[in-house]
N, C-alpha and C positions, 0 to 999 in steps of 0.2 A: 310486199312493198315495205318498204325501211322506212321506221317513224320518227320524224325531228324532234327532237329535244329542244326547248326553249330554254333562253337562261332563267325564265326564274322556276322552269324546275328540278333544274339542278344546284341551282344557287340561294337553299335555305340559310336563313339570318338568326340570328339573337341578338340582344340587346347588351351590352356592358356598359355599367352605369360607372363613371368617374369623375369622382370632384378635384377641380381644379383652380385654383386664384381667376379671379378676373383678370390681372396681368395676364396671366400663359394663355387663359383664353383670349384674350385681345392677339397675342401673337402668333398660337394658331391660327387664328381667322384670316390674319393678313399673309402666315405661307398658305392657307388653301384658296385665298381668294389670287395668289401669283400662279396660282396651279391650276385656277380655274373652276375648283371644286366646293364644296360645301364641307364644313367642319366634320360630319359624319364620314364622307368617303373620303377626306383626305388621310385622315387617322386610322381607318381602314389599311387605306394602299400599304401605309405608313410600318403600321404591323405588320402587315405582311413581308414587306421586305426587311422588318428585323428577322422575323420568326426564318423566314427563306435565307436570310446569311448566317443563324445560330445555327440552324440544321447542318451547315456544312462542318 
């Protein structure tokens, strides 16, 4: 019998701590809140698809 994987265990986190102006955080919050998201997982996605087009 073949055992499922869950996303969270495959999908271990760490913390990256960043200080930022309250300006930039203000304008963070307002593209994660047009994207629907919270300021953690938009900056997430965010990275990701820098690091994903540097690879190339």
């Amino acid at each position: 019998m073949q055992r499922i994987t869950t996303r969270n265990e495959y999908m271990k986190t760490e913390v990256i701590q960043v200080k930022v102006t309250p300006e930039l955080k203000k304008k963070v919050q307002q593209l994660a809140d047009m994207d629907r998201r919270n300021i953690s997982e938009f900056v997430r996605v965010q990275l990701e698809k820098l690091v994903d087009t540097k690879k190339k």
